[in-house]
C-alpha positions as CSV (number, residue, x, y, z in Angstrom):
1,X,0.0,0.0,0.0
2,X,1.2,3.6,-1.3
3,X,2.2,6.2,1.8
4,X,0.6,8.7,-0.5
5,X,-2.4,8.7,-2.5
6,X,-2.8,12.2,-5.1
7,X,-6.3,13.7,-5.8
8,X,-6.0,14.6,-9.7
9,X,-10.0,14.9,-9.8
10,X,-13.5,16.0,-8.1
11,X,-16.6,16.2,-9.8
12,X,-20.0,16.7,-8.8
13,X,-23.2,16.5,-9.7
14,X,-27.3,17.0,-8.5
15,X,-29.1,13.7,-7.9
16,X,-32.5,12.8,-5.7
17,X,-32.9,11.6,-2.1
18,X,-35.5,9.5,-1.1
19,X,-38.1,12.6,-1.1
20,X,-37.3,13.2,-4.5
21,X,-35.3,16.3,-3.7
22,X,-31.9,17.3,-5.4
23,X,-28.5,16.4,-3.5
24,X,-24.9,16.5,-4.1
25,X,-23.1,13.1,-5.6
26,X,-19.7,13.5,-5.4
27,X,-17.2,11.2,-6.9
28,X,-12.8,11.8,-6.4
29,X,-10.5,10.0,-8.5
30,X,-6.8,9.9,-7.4
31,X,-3.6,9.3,-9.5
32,X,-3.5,5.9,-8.5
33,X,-6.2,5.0,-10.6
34,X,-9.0,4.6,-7.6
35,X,-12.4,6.8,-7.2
36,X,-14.6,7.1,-4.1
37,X,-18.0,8.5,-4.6
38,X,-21.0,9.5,-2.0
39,X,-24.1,10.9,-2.0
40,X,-25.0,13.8,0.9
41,X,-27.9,13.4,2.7
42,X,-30.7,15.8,3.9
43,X,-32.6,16.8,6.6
44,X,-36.4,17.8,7.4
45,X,-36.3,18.0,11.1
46,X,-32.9,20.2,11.7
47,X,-31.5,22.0,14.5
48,X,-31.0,25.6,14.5
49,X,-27.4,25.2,14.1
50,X,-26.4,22.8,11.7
51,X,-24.0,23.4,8.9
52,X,-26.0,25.3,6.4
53,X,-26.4,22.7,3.1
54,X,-26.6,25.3,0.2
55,X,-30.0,25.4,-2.2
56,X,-30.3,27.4,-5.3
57,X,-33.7,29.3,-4.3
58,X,-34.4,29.4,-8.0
59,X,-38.2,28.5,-8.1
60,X,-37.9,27.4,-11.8
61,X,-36.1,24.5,-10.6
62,X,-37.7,21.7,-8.1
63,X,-39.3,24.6,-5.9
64,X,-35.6,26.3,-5.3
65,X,-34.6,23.5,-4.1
66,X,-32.2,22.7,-6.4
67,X,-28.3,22.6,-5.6
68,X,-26.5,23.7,-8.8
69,X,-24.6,26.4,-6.8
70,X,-23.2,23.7,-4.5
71,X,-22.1,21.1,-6.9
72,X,-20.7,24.3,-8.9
73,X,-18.6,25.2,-5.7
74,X,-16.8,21.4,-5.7
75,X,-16.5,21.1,-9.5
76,X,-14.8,24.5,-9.4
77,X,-13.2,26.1,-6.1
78,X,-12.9,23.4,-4.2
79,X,-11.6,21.1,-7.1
80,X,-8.7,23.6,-7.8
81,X,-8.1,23.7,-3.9
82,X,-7.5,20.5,-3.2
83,X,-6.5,18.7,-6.4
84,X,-2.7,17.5,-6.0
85,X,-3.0,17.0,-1.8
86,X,-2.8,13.7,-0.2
87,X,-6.0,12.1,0.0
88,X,-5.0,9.9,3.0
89,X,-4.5,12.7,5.2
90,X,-8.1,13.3,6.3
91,X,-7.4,15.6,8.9
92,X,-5.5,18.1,6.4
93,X,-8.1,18.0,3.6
94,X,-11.3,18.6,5.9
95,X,-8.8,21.9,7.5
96,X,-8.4,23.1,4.3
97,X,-12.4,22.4,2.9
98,X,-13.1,24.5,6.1
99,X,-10.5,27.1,5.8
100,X,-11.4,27.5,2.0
101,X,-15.2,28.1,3.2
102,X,-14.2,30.2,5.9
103,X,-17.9,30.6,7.7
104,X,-18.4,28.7,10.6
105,X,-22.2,27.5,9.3
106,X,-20.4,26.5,6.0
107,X,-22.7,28.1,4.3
108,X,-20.6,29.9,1.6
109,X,-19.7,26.8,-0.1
110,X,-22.7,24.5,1.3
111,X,-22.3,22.2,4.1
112,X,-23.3,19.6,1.4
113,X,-20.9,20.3,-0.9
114,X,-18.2,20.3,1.9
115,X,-19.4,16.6,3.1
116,X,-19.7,15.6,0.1
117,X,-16.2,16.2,-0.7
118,X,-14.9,15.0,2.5
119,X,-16.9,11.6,2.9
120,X,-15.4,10.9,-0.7
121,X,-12.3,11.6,0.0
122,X,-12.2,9.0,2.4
123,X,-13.6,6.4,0.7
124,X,-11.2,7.3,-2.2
125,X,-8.5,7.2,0.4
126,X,-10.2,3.1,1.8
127,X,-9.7,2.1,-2.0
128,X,-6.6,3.3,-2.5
129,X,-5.2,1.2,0.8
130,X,-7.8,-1.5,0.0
131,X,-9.7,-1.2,2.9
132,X,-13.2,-0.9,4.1
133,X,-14.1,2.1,5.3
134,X,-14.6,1.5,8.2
135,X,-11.0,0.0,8.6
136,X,-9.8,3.7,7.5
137,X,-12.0,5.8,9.4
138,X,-11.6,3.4,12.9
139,X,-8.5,1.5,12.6
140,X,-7.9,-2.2,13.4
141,X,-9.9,-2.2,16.6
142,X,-13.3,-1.7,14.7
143,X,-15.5,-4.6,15.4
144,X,-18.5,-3.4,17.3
145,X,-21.5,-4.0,15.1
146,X,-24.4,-1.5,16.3
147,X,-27.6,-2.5,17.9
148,X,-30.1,-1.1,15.2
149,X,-33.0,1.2,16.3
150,X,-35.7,0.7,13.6
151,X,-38.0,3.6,13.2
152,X,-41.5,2.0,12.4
153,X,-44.2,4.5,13.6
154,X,-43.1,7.9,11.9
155,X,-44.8,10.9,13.4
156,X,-43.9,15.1,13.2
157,X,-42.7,16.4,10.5
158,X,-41.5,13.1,9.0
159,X,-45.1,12.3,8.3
160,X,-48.5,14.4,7.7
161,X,-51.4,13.4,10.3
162,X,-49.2,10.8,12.4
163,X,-48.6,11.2,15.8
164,X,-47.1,14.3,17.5
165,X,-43.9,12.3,18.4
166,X,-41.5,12.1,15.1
167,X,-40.1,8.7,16.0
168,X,-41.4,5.4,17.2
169,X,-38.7,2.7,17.6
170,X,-38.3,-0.5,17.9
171,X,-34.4,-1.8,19.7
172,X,-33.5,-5.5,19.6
173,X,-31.1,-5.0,22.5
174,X,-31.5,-8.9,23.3
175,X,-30.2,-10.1,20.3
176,X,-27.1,-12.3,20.1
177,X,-26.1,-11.0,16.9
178,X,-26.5,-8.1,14.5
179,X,-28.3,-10.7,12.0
180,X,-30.9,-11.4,14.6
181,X,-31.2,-8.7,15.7
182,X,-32.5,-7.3,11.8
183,X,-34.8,-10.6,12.0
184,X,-36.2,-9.4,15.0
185,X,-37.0,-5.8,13.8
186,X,-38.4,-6.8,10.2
187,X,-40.4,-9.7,11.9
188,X,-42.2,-6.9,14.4
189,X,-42.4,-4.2,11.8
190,X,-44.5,-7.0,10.0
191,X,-46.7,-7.7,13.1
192,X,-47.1,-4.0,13.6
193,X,-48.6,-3.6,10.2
194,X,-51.6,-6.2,11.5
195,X,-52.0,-4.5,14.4
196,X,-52.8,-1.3,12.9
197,X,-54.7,-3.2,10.2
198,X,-56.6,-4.3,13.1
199,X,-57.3,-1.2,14.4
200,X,-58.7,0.3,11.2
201,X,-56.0,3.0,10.8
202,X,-53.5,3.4,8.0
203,X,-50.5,1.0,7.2
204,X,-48.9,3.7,4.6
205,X,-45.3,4.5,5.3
206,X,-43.7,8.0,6.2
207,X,-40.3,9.6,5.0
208,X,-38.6,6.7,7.0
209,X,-40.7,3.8,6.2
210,X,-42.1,3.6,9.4
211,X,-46.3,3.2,9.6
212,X,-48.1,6.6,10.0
213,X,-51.6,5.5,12.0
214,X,-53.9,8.1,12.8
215,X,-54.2,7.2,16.5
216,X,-56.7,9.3,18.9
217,X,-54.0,9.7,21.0
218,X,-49.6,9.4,21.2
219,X,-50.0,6.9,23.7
220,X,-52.0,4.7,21.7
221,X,-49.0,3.8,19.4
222,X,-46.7,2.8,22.6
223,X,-49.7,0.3,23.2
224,X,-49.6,-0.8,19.1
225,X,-45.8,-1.1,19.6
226,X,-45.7,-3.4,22.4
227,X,-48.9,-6.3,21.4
228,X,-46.6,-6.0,17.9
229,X,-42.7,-6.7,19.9
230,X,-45.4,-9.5,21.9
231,X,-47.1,-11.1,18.8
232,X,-43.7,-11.6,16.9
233,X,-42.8,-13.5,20.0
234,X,-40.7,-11.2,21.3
235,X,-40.4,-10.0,24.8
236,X,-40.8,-6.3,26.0
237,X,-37.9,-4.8,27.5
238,X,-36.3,-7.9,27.4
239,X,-35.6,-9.0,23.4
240,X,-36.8,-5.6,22.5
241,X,-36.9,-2.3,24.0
242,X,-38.1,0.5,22.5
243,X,-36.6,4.0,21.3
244,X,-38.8,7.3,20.8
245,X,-37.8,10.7,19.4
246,X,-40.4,12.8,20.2
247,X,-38.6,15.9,18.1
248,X,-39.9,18.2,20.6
249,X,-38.5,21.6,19.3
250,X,-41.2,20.8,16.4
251,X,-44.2,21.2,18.6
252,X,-42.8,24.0,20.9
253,X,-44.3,27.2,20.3
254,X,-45.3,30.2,22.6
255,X,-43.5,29.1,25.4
256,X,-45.3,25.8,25.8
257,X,-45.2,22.1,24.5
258,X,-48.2,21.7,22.6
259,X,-49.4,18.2,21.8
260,X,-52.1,17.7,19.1
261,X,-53.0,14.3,19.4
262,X,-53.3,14.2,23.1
263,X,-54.9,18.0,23.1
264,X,-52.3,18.7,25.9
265,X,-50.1,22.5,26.3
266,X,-47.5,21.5,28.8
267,X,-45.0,23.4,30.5
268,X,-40.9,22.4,30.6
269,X,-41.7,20.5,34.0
270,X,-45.0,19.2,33.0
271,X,-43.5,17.7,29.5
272,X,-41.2,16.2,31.5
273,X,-43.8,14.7,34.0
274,X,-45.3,13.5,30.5
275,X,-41.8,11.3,29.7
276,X,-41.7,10.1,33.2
277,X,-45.1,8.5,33.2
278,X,-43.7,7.0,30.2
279,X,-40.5,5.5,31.2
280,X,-42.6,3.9,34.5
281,X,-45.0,2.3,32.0
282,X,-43.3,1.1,29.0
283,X,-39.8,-0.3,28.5
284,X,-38.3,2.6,26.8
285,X,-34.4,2.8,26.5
286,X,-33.6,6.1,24.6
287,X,-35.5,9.5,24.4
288,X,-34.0,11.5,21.6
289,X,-34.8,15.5,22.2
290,X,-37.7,15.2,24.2
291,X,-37.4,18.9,24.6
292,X,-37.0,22.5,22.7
293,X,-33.3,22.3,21.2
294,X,-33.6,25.9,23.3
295,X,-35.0,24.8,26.7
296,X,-31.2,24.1,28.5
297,X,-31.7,24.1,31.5
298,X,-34.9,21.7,30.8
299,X,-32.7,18.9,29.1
300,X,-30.0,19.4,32.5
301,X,-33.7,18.5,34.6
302,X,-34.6,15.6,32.5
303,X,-31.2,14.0,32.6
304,X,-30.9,14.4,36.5
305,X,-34.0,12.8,37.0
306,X,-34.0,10.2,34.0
307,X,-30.9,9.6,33.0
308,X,-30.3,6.5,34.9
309,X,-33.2,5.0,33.4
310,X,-32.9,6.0,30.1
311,X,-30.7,7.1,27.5
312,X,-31.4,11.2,26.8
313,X,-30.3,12.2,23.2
314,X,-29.0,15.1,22.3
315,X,-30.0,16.0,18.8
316,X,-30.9,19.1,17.6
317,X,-29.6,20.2,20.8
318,X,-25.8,19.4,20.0
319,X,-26.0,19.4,16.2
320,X,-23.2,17.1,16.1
321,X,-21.2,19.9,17.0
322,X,-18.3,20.3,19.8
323,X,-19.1,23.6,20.9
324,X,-22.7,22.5,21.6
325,X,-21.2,19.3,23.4
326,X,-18.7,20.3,25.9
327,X,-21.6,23.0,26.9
328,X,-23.6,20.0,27.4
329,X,-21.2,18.4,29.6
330,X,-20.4,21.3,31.4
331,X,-24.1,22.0,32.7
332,X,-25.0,18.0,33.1
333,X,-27.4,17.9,29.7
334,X,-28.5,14.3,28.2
335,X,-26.5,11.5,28.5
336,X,-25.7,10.7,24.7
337,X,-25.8,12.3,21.0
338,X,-26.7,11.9,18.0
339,X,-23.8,11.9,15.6
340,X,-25.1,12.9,11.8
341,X,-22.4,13.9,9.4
342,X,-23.9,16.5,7.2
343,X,-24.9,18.7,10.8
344,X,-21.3,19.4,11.0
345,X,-20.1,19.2,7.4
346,X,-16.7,16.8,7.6
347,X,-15.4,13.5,8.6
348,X,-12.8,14.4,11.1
349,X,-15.2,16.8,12.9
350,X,-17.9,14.0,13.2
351,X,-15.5,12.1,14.7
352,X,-13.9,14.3,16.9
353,X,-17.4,15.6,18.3
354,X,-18.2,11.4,18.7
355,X,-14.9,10.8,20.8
356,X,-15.1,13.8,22.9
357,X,-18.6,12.4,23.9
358,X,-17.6,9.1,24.3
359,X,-14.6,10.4,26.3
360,X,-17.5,12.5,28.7
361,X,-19.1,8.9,29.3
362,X,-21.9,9.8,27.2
363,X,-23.3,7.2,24.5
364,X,-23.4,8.0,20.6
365,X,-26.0,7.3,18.2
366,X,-25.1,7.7,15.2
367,X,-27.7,8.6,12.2
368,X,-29.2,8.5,8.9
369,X,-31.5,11.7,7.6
370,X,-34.8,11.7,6.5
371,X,-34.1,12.7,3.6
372,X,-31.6,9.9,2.4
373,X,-29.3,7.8,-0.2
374,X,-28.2,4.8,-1.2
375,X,-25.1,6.1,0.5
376,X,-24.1,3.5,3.4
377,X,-21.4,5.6,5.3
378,X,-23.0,5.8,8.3
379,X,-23.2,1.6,8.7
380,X,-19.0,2.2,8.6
381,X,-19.1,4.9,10.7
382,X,-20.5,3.1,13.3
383,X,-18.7,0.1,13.2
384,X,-15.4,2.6,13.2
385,X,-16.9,4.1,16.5
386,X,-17.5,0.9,18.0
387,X,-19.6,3.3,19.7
388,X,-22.9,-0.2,19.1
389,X,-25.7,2.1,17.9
390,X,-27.2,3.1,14.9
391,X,-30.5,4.4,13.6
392,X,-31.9,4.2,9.8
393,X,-35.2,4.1,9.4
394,X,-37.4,0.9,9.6
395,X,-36.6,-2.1,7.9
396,X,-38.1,-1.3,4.9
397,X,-37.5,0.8,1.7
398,X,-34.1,0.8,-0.5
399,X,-32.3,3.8,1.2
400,X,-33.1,2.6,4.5
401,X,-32.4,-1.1,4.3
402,X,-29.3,-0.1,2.5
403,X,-27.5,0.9,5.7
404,X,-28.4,-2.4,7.4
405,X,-27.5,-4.7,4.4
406,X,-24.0,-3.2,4.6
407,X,-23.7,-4.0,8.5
408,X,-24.6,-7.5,7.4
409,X,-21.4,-7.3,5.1
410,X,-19.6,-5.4,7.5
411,X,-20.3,-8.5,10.4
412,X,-19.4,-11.1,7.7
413,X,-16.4,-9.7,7.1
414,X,-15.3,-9.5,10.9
415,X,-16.5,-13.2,11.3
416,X,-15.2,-14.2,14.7
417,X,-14.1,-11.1,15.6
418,X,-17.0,-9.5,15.2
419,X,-19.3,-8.3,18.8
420,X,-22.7,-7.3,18.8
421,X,-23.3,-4.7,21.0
422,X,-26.7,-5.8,22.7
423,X,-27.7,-4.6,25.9
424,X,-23.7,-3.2,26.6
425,X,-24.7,-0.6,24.3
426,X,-26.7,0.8,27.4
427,X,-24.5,-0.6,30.3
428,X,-24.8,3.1,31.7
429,X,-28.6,2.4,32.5
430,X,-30.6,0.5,35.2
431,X,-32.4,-1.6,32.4
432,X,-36.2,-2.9,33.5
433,X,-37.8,-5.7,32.2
């Protein structure tokens, strides 16, 4: 394997995500005759301070949403900048994609022309050494495959007329390996279809391929999750727990939590009551923002008194972001994050925000978007981590089941050296069952 691997090309180009919106493919060829190629990912649910992707606004085109500007900024600035360097130095070309930008939203060049760029450059840089990328990104260590949380109610803004909460998950934490523990999600996201069948509401699927029932109530899903974990023969809390992301900053206005479905306007401590009753009645392991990405000192509350029992998920609150993180730390909010390359913008600072979490004790989760790819970097990335969680949608639809077909690979590969997480993943909790 070469010590040195030379960029001689970048080229871009707009393609479609899963919701049929246009997104930067990248593709970097090196002078030893190897390419690496990705496609960027998008967002509907964001935080206030992600790295800014860059759109066109030109109504013409697919309702200004189109990303001609961005993929003109790699095939032009950035291509001149960084044609010649070292590819295997990852570090040095994220540095100078940020320096070259020089905003610190990215938002002159586009946050997805940045990742773009970035991710590709280190796949390029696994071909070039013949290595997964995961190998690259994590070293020789990487052997952690993730426990998956399938996302099979969809809710908020990820689908019209669902429930208030965005995210309904199912989490095969009992699982002895990352192959059953797929079986055991796709078998349960089958029984759930029958038991929404059953109760006359809608099996369509939402942005993530998750069910979106309209339920009288929010709590009326928890009940459809756990007769569907108990009719696939599974056992609640015990074979498989279950995940939520309630998304709260998207029903958060005037001052108060405002749930729809439930006809409820709650206060910080009163939404937090809400969670509680939750955790006491159903075997939930992970609440992903279940408050404003604004309300601080609410998220340092929740953690004091649920963080033993239940992993709290910074989001939208740390926007994969250090700065956001180590204020986090400091003031005792959540006891995890969710790691999502295209908040941030490049691979290095994904993974420096991830180990200075881990570091803090706090679990990572890492992420797919909603809007989404064929792309499977975030299956490496996770395995690279060894940080034993990951999150992609339900077990259903192409860009979704993408991620968890290349973990299958990815624990193939590893063969005796490969460790499902399980229920270590959340070793920090008292688990019930």
């Amino acid at each position: 394997m070469s010590s040195r691997a030379l960029i001689t090309g970048i080229v871009a180009d707009e393609v479609l995500d899963s919701r049929g919106n246009p997104t930067v493919k990248v593709r970097v060829v090196l002078d030893d005759g190897t390419t690496g190629e990705t496609i960027v990912p998008s967002g509907a649910s964001t935080g206030e301070f992600e790295a800014v992707e860059l759109r066109d606004g030109d109504a013409a085109r697919y309702c200004g949403k189109g990303v001609l500007k961005a993929v003109s900024n790699v095939n032009n600035e950035i291509a001149l900048a960084l044609r010649g360097q070292d590819v295997l130095d990852q570090r040095q070309i994220d540095q100078r994609l940020i320096a070259l930008d020089g905003t610190e939203s990215k938002s002159r060049l586009g946050a997805n022309a940045i990742l773009g760029v970035s991710l590709a450059c280190a796949r390029a840089a696994a071909q070039s050494q013949r290595l997964a990328l995961f190998q690259f990104l994590g070293g020789a260590d990487s052997h952690v495959l993730p426990v998956p949380m399938f996302n099979v109610l969809n809710g908020g803004k990820h689908a019209a007329d669902g429930p208030d909460v965005q995210e309904f998950k199912i989490v095969p934490l009992g699982a002895p390996t990352f192959r059953e523990a797929y079986r055991y999600g796709a078998e349960t996201y089958h029984a759930l279809r029958g038991v929404l069948a059953e109760m006359g509401t809608s099996t369509n699927v939402g942005d993530e391929g998750g069910f979106v029932p309209q339920l009288k109530s929010n709590l009326a899903a928890m009940d459809a999750l756990t007769r569907a974990i108990e009719r696939a023969g599974y056992r609640p809390g015990e074979d498989i727990a279950i995940g939520l992301d309630p998304a709260a900053s998207s029903f958060f206005t005037d001052g108060a939590y405002r749930l729809t479905r439930d006809r409820l306007s709650l206060s910080t401590q009163d939404m937090i009551g809400y969670w509680k009753s939750w955790v006491n009645a159903y075997p939930l392991v992970s609440l992903e923002d279940p408050l404003a990405d604004s309300d601080w000192s609410g998220f340092a509350t929740i953690t004091r008194e649920l963080g033993a029992r239940v992993q709290i998920v910074g989001d939208d609150l740390f926007v994969t972001n250090r700065k956001f993180l180590k204020r986090g730390i400091e003031e005792g909010c959540c006891n995890s994050i969710l790691i999502k390359l295209n908040q941030i913008g490049t691979v290095t600072e994904t993974l420096d925000t991830a180990h200075m979490a881990m570091a803090a004790g706090y679990t990572c989760l890492v992420s797919h978007r909603s809007g989404e790819t064929s792309d499977t970097s975030i299956a490496d990335l996770a395995v690279a981590l060894n940080c034993g969680q990951i999150k992609s949608g339900a077990p259903a639809r192409g860009e979704r089941v993408a991620k968890y077909n290349r973990l299958l690979e990815i624990e193939n590969m590893l063969g005796a050296a490969a460790v499902f997480a399980g229920r270590h993943a959340f070793s920090n909790l008292r688990l019930s069952t």
